[in-house]
C-alpha positions in Angstrom: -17.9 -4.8 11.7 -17.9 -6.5 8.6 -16.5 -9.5 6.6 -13.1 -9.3 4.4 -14.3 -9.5 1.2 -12.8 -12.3 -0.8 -10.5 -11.8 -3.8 -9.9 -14.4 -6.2 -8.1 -13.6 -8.8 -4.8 -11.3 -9.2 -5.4 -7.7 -10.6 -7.7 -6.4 -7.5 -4.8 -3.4 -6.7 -5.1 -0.4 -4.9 -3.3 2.4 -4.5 -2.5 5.6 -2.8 0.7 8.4 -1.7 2.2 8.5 1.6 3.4 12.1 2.9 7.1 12.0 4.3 8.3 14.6 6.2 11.8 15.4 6.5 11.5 16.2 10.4 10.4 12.4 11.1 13.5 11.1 9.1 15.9 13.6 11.2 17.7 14.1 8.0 17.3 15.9 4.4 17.3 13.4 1.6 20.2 14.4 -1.2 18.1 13.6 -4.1 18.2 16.3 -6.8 14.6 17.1 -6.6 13.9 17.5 -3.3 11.5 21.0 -2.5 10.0 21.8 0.8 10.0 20.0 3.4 8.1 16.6 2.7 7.9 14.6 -0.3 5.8 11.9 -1.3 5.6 7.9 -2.2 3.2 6.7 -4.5 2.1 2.7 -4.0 0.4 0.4 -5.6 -0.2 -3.0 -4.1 -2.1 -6.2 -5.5 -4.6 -7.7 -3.2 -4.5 -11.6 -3.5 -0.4 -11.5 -3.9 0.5 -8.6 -1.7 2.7 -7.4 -4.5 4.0 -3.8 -4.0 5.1 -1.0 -6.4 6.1 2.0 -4.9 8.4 5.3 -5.8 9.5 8.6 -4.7 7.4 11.6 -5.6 9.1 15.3 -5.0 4.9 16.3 -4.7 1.5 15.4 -5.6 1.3 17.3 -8.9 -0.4 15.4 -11.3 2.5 16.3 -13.9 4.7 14.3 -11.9 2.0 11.7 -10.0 0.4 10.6 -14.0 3.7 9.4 -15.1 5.1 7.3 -12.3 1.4 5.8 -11.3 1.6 4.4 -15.6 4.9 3.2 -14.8 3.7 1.4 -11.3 0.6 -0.2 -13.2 2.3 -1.2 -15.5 5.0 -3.2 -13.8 2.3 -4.3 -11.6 0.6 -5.9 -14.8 3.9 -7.4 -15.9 4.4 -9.0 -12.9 1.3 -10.6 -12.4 0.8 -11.3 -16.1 -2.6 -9.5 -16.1 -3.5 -6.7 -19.1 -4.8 -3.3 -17.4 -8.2 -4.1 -19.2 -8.4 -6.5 -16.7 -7.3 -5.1 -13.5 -9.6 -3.3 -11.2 -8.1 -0.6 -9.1 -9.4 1.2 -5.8 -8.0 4.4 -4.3 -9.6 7.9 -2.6 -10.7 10.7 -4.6 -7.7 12.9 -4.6 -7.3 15.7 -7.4 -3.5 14.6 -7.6 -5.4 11.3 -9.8 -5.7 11.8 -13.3 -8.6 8.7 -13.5 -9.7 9.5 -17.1 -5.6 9.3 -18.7 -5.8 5.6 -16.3 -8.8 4.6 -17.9 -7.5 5.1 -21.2 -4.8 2.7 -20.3 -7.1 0.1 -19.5 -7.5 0.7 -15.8 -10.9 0.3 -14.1 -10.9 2.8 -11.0 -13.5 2.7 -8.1 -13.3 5.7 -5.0 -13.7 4.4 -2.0 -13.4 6.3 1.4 -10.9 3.8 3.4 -9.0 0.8 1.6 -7.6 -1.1 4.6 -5.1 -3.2 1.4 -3.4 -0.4 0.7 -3.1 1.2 4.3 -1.6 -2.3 5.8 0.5 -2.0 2.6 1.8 1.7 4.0 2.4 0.3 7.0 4.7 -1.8 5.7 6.6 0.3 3.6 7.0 3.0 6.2 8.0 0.4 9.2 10.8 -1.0 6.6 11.9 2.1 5.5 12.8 3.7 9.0 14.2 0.3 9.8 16.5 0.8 6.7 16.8 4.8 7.6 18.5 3.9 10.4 21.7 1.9 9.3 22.7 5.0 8.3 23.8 3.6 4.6 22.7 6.7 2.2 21.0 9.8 2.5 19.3 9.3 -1.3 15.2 9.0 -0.3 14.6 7.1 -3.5 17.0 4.1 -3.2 16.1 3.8 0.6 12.1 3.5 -0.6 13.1 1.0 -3.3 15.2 -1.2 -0.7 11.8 -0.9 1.8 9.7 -1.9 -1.3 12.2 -5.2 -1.7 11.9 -6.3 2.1 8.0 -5.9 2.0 7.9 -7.8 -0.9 10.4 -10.9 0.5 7.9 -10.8 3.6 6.3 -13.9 4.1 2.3 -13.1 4.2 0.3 -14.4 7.3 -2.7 -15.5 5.0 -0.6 -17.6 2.4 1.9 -18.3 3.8 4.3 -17.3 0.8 6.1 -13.8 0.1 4.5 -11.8 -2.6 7.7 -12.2 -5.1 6.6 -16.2 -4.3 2.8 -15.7 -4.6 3.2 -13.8 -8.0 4.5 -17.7 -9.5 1.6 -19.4 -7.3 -1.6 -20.8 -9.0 -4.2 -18.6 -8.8 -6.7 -21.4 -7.4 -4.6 -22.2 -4.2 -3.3 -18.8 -3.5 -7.0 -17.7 -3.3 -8.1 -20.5 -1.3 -4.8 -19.6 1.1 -6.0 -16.1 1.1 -10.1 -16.4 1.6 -9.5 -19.2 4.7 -10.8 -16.9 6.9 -12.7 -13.9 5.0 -16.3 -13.7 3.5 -19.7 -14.3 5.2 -19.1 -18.1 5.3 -15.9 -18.2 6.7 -16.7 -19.1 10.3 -14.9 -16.5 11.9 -16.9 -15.1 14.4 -17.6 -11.2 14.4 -17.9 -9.2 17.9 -20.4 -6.9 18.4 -20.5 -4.3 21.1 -23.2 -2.0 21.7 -21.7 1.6 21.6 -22.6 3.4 24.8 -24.4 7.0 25.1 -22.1 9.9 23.9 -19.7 8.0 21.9 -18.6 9.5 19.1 -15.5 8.0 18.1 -13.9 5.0 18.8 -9.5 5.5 19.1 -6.2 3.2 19.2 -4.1 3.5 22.2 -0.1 3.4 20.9 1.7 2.6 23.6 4.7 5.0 24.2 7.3 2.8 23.3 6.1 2.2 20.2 5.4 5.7 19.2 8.9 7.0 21.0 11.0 8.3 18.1 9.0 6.9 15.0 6.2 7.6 12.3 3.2 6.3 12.7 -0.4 7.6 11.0 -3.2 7.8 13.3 
């Protein structure tokens, strides 16, 4: 296992699209442009803040995925008063990424296999939107996404201590020094190491029944 890397400075985002199927939510959203039978949210997440930018996508054509992720980078670059040119952005290598238009915003983009910023920041989103799905207020998949994106970012972070609306007013200096406590080599937190025995091939997550009874989760 290795050390968090540190981050610090604001503008280290990530993003990524969550698949939401219709038969999890138990209903069919009203929106206009809902086709088959799952739709998409596209997020975008700063690392040192925990800012989150996220919106409904009907699919993961690029015709439809290039304009919202410009609209998403850029609010994310108002908010943290940071130019794309210089933000540095991590995601997977899907085809529904149109990296070349993102570069010529300003964007720097680096692949990597697994992001663990933006999966915790799914994690959220998706726990807070079936949370909200189930008071039953309105059937319309985009409001109900934007109201989860407002509860994750009025959620007090573990690491700083302050929500990410907060954190986005916070000096850089002592939100970084919050947030890299206990990450990098020098750190002090001690890392476990366990032999893997003979014939192990994967290692897996046991989710209790309760939690999995009746909700979402990603394996």
């Amino acid at each position: 296992k290795k050390a968090s890397r540190r981050v610090l400075k604001k503008g280290q985002i990530a993003f990524d699209l969550v698949e939401i199927n219709w038969k999890d939510l138990k209903f069919t959203p009203t929106d206009k442009n809902i086709e088959g039978e799952a739709g998409y949210i596209f997020t975008v997440a700063d690392a040192l803040t925990g800012l989150l930018w996220a919106k409904f996508s009907p699919n993961k054509e690029r015709k439809n995925i290039t304009p919202i992720a410009e609209e998403g980078f850029r609010w994310m670059a108002d908010k943290l008063k940071t130019p794309l040119s210089k933000m540095h952005a991590t995601s997977d290598s899907g085809s529904e990424w149109e990296i070349k238009k993102y570069n010529k915003w300003g964007l720097r983009v680096k692949f990597l296999a697994r992001a663990p910023l933006i999966e915790q920041k799914n994690k959220q989103i998706q726990a807070a939107l079936y949370r909200i799905i189930k008071m039953k207020k309105t059937k319309n998949i985009a409001a109900l996404i934007k109201s989860a994106m407002t509860v994750v970012n009025r959620t007090q972070s573990s690491l700083t201590k302050l929500a990410p609306i907060q954190a986005i007013n916070a000096k850089q200096t002592e939100l970084s020094e919050k947030y890299n406590k206990r990450r990098g080599k020098n750190s002090g937190v001690k890392l476990k190491l366990r032999q893997l025995k003979t014939g192990e091939l994967v290692r897996v997550q046991i989710i209790s029944d309760k939690k999995r009874s009746g909700e979402f989760f990603k394996a």
